[in-house]
VODORO-198230 format. One line per 4 residues: number of its first residue (from 1); for each residue x, y, z of N, C-alpha, C. Coordinates in steps of 0.05 Angstrom, whole numbers, plus 5000, padded with zeros to 4 digits. Layout:
VODORO-198230
NUM) X,Y,Z,X,Y,Z,X,Y,Z  ...
***
This chain:
VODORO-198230
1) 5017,4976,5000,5000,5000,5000,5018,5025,5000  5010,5046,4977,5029,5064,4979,5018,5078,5010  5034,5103,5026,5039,5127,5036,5008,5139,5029  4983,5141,5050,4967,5158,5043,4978,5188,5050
5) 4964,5199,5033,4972,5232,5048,4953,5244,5054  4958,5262,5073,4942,5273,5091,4921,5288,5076  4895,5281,5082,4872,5295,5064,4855,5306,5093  4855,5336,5081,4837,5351,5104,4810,5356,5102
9) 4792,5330,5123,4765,5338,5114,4749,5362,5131  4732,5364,5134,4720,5376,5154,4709,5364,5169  4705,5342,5166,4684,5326,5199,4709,5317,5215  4700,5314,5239,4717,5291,5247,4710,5279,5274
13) 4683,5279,5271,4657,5259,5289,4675,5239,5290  4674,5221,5310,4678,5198,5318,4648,5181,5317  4659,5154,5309,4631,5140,5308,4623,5129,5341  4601,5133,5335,4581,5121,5366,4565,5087,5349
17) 4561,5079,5368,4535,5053,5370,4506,5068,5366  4509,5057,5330,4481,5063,5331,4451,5052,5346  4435,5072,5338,4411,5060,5351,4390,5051,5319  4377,5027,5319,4372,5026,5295,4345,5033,5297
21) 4331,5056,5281,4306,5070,5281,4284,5071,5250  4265,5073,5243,4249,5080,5226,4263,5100,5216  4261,5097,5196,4254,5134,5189,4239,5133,5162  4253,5168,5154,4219,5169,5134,4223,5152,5106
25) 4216,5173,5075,4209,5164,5061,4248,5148,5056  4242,5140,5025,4265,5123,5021,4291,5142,5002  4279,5173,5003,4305,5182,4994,4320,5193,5021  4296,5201,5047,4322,5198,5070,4326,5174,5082
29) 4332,5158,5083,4344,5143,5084,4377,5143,5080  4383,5133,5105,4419,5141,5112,4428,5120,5087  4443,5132,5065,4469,5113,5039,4488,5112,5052  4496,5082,5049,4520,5085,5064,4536,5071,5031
33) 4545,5078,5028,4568,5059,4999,4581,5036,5016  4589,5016,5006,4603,5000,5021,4622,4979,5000  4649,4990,4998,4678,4971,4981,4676,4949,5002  4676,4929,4987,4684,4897,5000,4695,4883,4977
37) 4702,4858,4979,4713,4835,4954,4705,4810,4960  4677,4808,4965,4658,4795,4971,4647,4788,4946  4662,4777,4922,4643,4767,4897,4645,4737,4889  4652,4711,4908,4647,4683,4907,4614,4680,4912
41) 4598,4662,4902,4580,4654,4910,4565,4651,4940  4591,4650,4958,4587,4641,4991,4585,4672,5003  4610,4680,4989,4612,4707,4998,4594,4732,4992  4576,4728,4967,4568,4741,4959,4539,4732,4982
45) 4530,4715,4984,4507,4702,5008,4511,4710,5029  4540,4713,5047,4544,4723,5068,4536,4759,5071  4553,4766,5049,4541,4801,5053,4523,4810,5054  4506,4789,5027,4474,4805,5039,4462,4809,5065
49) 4471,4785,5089,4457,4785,5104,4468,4809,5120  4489,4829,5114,4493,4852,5130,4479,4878,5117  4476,4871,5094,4464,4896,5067,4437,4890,5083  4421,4869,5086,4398,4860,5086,4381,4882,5114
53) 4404,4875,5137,4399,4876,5160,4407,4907,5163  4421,4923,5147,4425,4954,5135,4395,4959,5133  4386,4950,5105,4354,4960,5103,4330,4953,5118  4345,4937,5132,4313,4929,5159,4315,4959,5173
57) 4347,4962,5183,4347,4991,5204,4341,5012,5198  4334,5014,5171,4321,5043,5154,4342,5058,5137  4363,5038,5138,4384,5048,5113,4388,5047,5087  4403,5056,5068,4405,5049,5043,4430,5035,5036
61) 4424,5008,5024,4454,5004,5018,4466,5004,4994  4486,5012,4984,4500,5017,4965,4523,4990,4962  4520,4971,4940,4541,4954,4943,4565,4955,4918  4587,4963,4932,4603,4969,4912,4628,4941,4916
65) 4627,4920,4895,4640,4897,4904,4659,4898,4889  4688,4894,4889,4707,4892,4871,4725,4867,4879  4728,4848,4853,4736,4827,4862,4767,4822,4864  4772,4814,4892,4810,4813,4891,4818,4834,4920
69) 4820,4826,4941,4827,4844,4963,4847,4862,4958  4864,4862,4945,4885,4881,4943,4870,4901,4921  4851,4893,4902,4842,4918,4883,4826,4928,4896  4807,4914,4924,4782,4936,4931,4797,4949,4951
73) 4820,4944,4960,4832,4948,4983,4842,4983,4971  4861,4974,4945,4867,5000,4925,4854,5018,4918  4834,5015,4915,4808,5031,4909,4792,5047,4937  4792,5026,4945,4779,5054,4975,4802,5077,4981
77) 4836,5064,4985,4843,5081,4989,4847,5101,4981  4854,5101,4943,4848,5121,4924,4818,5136,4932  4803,5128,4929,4778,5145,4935,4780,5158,4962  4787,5145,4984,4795,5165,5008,4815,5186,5005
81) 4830,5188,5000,4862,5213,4989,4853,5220,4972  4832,5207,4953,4825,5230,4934,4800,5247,4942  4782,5242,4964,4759,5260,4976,4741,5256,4963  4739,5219,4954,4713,5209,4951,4706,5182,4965
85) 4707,5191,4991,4709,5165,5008,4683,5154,5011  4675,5113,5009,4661,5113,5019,4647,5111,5046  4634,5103,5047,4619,5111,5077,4634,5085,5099  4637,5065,5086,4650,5038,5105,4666,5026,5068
89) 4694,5010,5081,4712,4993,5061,4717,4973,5081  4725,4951,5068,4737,4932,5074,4765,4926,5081  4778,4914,5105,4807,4916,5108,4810,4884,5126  4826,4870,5121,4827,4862,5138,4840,4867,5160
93) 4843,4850,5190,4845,4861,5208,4873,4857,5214  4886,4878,5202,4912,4875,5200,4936,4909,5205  4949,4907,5196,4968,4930,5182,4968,4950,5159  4929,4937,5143,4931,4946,5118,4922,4973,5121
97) 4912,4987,5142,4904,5008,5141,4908,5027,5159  4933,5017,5167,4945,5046,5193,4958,5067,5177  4967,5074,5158,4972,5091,5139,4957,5104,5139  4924,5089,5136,4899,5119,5136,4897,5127,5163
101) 4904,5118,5183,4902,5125,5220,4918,5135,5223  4951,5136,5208,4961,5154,5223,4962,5181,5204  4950,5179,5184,4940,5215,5174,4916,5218,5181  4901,5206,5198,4877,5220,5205,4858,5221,5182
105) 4854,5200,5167,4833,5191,5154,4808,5178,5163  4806,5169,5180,4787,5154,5192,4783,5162,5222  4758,5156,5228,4731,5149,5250,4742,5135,5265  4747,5141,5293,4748,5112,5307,4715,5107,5317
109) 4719,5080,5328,4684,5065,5331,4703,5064,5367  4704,5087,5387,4712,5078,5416,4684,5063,5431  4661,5082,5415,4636,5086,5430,4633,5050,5427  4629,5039,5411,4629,5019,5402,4647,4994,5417
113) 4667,5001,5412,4689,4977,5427,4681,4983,5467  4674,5007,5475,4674,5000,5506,4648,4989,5508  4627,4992,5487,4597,4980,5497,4605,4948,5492  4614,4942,5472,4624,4911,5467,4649,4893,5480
117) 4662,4912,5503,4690,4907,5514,4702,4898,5499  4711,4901,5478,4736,4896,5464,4759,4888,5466  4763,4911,5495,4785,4902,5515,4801,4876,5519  4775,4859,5525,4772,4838,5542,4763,4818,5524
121) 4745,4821,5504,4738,4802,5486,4744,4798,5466  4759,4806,5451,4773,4803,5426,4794,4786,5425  4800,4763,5412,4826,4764,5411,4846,4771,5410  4868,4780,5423,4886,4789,5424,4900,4802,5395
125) 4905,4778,5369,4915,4786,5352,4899,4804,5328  4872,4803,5334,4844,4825,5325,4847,4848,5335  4854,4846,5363,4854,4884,5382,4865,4891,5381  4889,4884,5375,4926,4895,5375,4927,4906,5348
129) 4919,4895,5326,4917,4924,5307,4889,4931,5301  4873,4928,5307,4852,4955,5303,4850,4978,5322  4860,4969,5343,4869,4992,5362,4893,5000,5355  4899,5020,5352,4916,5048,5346,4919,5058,5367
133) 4941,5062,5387,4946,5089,5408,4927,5097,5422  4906,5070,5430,4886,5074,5455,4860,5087,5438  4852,5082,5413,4826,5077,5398,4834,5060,5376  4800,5056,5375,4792,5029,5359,4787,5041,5336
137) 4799,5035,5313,4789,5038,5288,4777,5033,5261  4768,5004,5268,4756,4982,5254,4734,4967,5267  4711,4958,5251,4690,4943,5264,4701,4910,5258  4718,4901,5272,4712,4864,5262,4680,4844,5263
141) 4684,4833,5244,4656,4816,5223,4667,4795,5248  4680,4778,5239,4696,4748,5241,4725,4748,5257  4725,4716,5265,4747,4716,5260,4756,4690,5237  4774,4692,5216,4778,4674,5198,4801,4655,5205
145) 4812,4631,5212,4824,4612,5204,4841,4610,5179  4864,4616,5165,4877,4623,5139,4885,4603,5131  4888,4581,5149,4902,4559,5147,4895,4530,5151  4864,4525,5145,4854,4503,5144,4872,4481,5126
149) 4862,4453,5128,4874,4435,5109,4841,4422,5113  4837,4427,5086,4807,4409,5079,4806,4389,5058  4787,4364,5060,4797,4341,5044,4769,4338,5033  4769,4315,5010,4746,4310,4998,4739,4288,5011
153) 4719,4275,5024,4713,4249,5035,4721,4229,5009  4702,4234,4983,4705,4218,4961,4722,4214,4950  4744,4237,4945,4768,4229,4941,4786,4211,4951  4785,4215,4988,4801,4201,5001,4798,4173,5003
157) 4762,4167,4994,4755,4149,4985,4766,4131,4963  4768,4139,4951,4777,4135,4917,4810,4126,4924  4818,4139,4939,4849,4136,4942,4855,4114,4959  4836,4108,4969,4843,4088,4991,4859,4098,5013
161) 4853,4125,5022,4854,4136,5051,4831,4134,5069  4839,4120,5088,4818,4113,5103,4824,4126,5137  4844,4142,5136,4851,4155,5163,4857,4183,5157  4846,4210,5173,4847,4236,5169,4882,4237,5171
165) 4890,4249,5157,4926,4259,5164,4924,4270,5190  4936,4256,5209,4950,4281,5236,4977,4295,5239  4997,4279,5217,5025,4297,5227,5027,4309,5195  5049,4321,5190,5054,4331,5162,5065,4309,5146
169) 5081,4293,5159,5092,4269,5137,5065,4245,5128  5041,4247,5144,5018,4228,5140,5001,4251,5117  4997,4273,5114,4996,4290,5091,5015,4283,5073  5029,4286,5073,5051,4270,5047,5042,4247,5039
173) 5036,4228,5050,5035,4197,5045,4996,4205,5035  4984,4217,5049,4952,4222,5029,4962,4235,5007  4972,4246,5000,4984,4257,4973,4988,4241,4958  5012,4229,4963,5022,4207,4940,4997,4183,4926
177) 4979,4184,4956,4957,4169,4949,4939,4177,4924  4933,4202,4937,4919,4208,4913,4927,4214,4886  4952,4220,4889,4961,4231,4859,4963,4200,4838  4980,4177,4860,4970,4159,4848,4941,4142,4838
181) 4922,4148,4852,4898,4150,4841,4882,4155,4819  4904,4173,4804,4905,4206,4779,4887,4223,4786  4883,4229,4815,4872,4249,4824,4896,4275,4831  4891,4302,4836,4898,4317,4840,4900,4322,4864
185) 4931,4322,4879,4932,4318,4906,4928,4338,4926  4933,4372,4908,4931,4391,4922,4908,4406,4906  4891,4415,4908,4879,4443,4906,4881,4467,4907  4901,4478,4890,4915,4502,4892,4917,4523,4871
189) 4907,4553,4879,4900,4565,4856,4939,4582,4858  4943,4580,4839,4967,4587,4828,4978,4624,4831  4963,4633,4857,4964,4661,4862,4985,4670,4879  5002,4687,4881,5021,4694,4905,5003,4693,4936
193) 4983,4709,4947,4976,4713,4967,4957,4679,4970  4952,4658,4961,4955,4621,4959,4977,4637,4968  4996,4620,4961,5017,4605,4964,5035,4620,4993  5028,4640,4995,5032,4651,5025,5027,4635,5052
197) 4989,4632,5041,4984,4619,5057,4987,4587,5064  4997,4585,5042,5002,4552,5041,5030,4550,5061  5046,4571,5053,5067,4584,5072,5061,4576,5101  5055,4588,5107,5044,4602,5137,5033,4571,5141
201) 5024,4556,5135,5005,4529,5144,5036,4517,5142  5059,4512,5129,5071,4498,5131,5084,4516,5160  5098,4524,5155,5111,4545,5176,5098,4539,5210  5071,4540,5211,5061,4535,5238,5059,4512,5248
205) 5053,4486,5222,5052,4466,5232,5083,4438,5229  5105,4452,5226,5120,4433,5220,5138,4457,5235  5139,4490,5235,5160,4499,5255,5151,4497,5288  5128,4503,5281,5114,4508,5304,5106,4540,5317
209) 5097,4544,5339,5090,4572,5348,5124,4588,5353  5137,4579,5367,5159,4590,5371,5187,4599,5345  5175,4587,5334,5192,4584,5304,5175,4602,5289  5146,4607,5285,5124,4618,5272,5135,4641,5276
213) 5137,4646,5311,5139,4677,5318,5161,4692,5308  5185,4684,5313,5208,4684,5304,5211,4694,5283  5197,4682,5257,5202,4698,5236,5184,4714,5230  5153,4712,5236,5138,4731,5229,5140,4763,5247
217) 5143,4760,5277,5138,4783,5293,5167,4792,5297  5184,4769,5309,5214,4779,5306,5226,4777,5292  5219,4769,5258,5240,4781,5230,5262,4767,5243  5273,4750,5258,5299,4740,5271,5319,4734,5249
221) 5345,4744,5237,5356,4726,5218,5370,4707,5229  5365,4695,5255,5378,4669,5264,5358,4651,5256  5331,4656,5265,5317,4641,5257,5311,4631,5228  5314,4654,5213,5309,4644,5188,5333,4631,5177
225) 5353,4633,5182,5380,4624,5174,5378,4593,5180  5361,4577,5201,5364,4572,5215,5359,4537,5201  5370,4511,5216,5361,4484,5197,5332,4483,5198  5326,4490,5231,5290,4491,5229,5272,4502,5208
229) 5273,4525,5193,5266,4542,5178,5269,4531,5150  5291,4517,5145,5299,4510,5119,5287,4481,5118  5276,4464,5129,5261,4443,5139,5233,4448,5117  5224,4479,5144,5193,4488,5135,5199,4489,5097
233) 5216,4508,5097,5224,4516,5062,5219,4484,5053  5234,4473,5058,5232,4446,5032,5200,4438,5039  5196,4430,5065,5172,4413,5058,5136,4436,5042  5154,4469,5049,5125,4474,5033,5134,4474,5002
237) 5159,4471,4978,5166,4470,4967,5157,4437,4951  5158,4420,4974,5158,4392,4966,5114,4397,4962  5105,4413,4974,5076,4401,4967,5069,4412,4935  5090,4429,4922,5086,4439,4892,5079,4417,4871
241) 5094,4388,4887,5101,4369,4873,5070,4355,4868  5046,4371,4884,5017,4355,4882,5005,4375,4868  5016,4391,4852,4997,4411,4847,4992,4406,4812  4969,4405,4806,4963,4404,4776,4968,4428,4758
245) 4981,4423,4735,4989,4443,4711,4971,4467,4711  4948,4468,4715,4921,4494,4715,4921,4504,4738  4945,4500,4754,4938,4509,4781,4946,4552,4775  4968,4558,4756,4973,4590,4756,4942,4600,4743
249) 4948,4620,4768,4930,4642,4759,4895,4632,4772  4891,4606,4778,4876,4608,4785,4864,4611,4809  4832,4628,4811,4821,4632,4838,4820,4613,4858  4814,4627,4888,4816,4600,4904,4784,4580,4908
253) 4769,4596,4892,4737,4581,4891,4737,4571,4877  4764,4568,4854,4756,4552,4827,4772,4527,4841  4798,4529,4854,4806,4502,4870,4790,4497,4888  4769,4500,4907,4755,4488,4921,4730,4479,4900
257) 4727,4489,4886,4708,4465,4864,4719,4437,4855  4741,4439,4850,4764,4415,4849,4756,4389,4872  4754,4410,4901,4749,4385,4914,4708,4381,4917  4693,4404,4909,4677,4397,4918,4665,4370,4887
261) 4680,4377,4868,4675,4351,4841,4688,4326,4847  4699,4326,4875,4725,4300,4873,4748,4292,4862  4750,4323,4837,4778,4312,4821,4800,4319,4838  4801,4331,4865,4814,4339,4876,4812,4330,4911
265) 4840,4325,4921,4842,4310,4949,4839,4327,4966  4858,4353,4969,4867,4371,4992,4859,4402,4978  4865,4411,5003,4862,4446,4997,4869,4464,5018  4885,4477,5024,4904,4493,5041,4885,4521,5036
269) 4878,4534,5052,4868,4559,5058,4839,4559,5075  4837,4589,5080,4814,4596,5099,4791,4586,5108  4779,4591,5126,4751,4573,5127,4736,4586,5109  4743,4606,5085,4717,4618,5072,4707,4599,5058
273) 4737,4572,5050,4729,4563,5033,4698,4546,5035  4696,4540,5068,4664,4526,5077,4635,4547,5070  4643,4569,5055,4618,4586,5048,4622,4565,5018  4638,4567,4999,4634,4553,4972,4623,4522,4979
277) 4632,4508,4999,4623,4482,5006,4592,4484,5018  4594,4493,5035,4558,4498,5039,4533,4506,5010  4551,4526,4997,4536,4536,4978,4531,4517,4956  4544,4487,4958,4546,4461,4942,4532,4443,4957
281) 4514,4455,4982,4502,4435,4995,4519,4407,5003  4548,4418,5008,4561,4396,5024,4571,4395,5058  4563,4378,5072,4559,4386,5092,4592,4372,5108  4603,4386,5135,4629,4379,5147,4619,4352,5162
285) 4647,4336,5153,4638,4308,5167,4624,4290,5147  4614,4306,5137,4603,4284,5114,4615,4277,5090  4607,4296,5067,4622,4293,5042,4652,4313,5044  4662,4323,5069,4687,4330,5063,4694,4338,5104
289) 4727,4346,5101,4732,4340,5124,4757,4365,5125  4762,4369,5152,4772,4389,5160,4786,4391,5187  4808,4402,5181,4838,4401,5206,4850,4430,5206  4848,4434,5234,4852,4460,5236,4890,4459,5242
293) 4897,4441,5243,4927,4439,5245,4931,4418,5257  4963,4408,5252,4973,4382,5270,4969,4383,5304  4967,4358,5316,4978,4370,5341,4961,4381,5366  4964,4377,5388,4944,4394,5406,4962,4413,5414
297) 4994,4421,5408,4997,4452,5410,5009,4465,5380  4989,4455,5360,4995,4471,5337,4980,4497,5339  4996,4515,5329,4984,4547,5331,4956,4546,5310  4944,4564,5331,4911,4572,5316,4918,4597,5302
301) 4928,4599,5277,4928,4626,5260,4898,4645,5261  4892,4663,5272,4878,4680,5268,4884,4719,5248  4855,4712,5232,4861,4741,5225,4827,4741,5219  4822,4773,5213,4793,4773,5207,4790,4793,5191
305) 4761,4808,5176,4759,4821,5165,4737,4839,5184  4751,4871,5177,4737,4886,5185,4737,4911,5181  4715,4932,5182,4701,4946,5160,4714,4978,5171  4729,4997,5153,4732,5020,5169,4717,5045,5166
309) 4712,5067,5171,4701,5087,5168,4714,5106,5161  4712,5119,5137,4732,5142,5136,4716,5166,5149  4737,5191,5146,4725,5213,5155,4708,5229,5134  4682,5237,5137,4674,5257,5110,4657,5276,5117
313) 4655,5301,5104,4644,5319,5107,4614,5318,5110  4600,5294,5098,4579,5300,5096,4562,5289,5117  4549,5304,5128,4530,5301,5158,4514,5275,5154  4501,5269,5124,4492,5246,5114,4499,5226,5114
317) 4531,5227,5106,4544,5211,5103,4546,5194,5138  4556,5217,5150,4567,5204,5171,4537,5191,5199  4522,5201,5189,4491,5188,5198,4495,5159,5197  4498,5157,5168,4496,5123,5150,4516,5110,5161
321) 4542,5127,5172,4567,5097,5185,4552,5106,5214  4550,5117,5227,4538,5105,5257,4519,5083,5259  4497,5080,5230,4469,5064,5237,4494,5047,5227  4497,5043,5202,4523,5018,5194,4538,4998,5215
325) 4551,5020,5230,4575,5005,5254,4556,4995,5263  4534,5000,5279,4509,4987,5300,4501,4967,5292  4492,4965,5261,4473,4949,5258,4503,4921,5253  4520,4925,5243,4555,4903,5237,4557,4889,5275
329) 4548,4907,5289,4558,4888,5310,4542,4871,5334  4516,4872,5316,4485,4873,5330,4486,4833,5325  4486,4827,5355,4487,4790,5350,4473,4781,5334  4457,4786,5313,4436,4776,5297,4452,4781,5272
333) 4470,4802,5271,4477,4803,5247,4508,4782,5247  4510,4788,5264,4546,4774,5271,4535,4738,5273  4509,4737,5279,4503,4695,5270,4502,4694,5248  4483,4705,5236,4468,4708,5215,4498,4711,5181
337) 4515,4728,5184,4536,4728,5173,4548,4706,5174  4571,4698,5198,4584,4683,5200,4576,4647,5195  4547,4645,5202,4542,4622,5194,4543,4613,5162  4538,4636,5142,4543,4627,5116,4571,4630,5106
341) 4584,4660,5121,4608,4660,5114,4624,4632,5114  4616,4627,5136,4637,4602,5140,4655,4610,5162  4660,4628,5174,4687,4641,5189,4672,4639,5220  4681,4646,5243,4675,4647,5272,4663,4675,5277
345) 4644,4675,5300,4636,4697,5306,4658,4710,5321  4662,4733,5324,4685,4751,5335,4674,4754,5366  4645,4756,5371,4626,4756,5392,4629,4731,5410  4634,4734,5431,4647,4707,5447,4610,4696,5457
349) 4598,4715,5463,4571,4709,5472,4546,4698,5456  4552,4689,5435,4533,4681,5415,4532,4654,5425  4511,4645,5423,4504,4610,5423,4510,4602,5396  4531,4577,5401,4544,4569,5375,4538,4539,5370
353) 4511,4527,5387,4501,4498,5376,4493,4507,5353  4492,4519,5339,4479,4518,5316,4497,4503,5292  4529,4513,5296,4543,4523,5288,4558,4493,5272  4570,4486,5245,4583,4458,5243,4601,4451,5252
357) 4601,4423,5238,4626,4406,5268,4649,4424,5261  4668,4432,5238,4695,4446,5232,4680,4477,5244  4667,4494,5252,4665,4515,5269,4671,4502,5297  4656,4484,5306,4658,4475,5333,4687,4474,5340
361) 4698,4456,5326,4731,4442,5325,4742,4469,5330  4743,4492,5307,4758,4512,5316,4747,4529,5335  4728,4528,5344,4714,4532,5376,4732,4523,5405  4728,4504,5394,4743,4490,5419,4782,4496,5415
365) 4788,4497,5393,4819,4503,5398,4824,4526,5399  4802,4551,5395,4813,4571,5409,4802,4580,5434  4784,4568,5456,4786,4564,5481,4816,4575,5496  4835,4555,5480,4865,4555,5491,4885,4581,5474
369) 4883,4602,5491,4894,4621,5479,4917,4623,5470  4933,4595,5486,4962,4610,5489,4973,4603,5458  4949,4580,5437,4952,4575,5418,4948,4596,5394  4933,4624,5410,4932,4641,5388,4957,4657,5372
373) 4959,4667,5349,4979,4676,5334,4963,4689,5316  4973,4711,5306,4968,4726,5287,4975,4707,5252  4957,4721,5231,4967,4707,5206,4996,4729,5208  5010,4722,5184,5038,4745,5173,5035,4771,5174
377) 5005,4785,5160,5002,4812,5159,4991,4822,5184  4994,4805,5208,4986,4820,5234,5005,4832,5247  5031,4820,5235,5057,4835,5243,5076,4845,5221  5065,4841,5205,5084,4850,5180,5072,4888,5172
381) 5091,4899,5161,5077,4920,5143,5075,4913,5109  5049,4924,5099,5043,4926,5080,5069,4911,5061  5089,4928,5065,5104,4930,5049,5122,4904,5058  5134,4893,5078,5143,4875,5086,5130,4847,5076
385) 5097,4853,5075,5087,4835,5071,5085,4823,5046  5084,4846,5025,5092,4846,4996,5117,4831,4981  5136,4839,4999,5167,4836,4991,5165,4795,4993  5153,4792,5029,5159,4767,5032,5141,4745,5007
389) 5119,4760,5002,5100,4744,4981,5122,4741,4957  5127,4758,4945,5146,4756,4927,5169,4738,4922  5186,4739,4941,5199,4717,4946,5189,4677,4950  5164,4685,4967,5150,4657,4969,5151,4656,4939
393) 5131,4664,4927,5127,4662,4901,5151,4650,4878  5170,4667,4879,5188,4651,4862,5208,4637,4880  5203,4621,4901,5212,4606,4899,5196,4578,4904  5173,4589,4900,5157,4555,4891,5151,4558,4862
397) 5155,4580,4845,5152,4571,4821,5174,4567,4799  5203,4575,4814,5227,4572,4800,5247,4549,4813  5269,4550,4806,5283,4521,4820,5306,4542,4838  5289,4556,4850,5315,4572,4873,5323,4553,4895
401) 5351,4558,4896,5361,4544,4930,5342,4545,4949  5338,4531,4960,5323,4531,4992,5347,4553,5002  5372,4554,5012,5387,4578,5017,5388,4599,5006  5377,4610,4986,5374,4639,4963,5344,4645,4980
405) 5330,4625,4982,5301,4635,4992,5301,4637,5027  5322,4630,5037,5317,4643,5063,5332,4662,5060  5364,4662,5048,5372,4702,5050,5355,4723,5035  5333,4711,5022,5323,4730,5004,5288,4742,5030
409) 5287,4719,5044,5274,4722,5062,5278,4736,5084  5296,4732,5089,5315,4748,5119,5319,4787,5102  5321,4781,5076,5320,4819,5060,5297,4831,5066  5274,4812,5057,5247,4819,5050,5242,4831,5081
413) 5237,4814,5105,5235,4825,5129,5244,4844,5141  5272,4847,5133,5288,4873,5142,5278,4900,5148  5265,4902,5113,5249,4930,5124,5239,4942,5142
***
């Protein structure tokens, strides 16, 4: 993300907890615009139900969807520096948007985080960056999981796997299974920010939390230098070896169709991917299966998405993000979302029998906090985070040294 610069608006209301009210005809009615990258089938199901629950409270919603987080991500901020901000964008809950906080582009939601204790209820690696210097400046939806390993039942079927993988070398050996099969062992869309995360899944579950930290929060170049590290390098290098020829370029909903058709075994990434699996009417436990990591002290990767407010002149405008923020953190909307999303409620107080067995599972492992961790961009900057993608990238798609890719790794972090 480039350097926003400082744009001087005239408001600079802070948002409160709305109250959600009638009002009159339907041209007053509070518009709120709203950038997200909410255009998968699951995802696109999930938003409505916050658009939906906008126009119950007497709002207007404006949906402006652009597909690809880094292009809607680009675009709000262009329209904010350029003084056509909309009313709420999308960010995840990360590093991607302290650039607009620290020029004083945005609303904090304080009123908001002390009615909801935030303090106290948030995950740790969710509150640590949306809080800024003692305010909150982001509404979190979820919290997302980045690092699932999800399987096809039928596939594993087909392969003659008849036991879920528990360590990383019993993932290897379902691999070989399936590829011998002439099934496709990985499900992998051929994108830099994939293959990050395929990263980060190898990294947590074969370095572990202490090794995780090391390179993500303390950039350590001992660590990365390190045999442990160069371990992680080969074995997420060695899973390239399951990946089918159509895998560049493609989306990660077009590889989770892979497994929801069976031509495909595995699939490395987020729980969003259980909004495309639901939206296939396949249910967890049944026709497919899901591991939140090796291990009972493998790290629980958390990150989430959540919505910010810029600052704007217009009294209208800023009506529409107060009823907005209220109605995003109202428990009806935070079930009601997250159950199609696919992701966890951020709300510790929701009744979650409702909720499937892979929600439950990651229910219960984050109980145990001391397993929580941030994804990469919870400690990375923008730009750090960029550099390290880059490097992942060519060196799972070129024949670089495992040693070129950790000094090139130990650069990228430096910054």
């Amino acid at each position: 993300m480039h350097r926003a610069h400082k744009l001087a608006l005239a408001a600079a209301l802070a948002l409160g907890c709305a109250t959600a009210q009638a009002v009159g005809p339907q041209a007053e009615r509070p518009k709120a615009e709203v950038i997200h990258w909410w255009t998968s089938g699951g995802e696109s199901a999930a938003v409505k139900t916050i658009a939906d629950a906008y126009r119950a409270a007497g709002g207007a919603w404006i949906d402006t969807a652009v597909a690809g987080n880094e292009q809607a991500r680009a675009v709000a901020v262009n329209r904010i520096v350029g003084g056509n901000p909309p009313a709420a964008a999308q960010f995840n809950a990360s590093m991607q948007f302290l650039d607009l906080v620290e020029q004083g582009m945005l609303n904090h939601v304080d009123d908001i985080a002390a009615k909801e204790r935030w303090d106290t209820t948030l995950p740790a690696p969710i509150r640590d960056v949306i809080k800024v210097k003692g305010h909150y400046y982001a509404v979190p939806l979820n919290v997302h999981m980045p690092t699932w390993i999800w399987y096809s039942r039928a596939a594993f079927k087909k392969a003659g796997i008849a036991k879920e993988p528990a360590t990383m070398d019993e993932l290897f050996a379902a691999l070989d299974k399936l590829k011998a099969a002439g099934l496709i062992g990985l499900a992998h869309g051929g994108q830099s920010w994939q293959e990050n995360i395929v990263f980060m899944a190898v990294l947590a579950n074969v370095g572990g939390k202490d090794l995780y930290l090391s390179v993500f929060r303390e950039r350590d170049p001992r660590a990365i230098a390190s045999e442990p590290f160069r371990q992680v390098l080969l074995a997420f290098k060695r899973l390239k070896s399951y990946v089918d020829p159509g895998s560049p370029g493609r989306n990660w909903n077009d590889a989770t169709a892979l497994l929801v058709n069976g031509k495909a075994g595995v699939q490395i990434m987020g729980d969003w991917v259980k909004g495309e699996l639901n939206a296939a009417r396949l249910t967890a436990g049944n026709q497919y299966g899901c591991i939140t990591g090796f291990g009972a002290r493998a790290p629980f990767l958390i990150q989430g998405d959540a919505f910010i407010f810029p600052k704007s002149a217009s009294a209208d405008t800023i009506k529409a993000q107060k009823l907005l923020a209220g109605v995003m953190v109202a428990p009806a909307t935070v079930a009601a979302f997250n159950r199609i999303k696919g992701s966890l409620p951020v709300r510790a107080d929701l009744d979650a029998s409702a909720l499937d067995a892979c929600a439950q599972a990651a229910l219960a492992v984050m109980k145990d906090r001391t397993r929580h961790v941030g994804n990469g961009e919870v400690y990375l900057t923008p730009d750090q985070n960029g550099a390290l993608v880059d490097v992942l990238t060519a060196y799972w798609n070129t024949a670089m040294p495992v040693e070129k890719a950790q000094k090139n790794i130990a650069a990228a972090l430096k910054g």
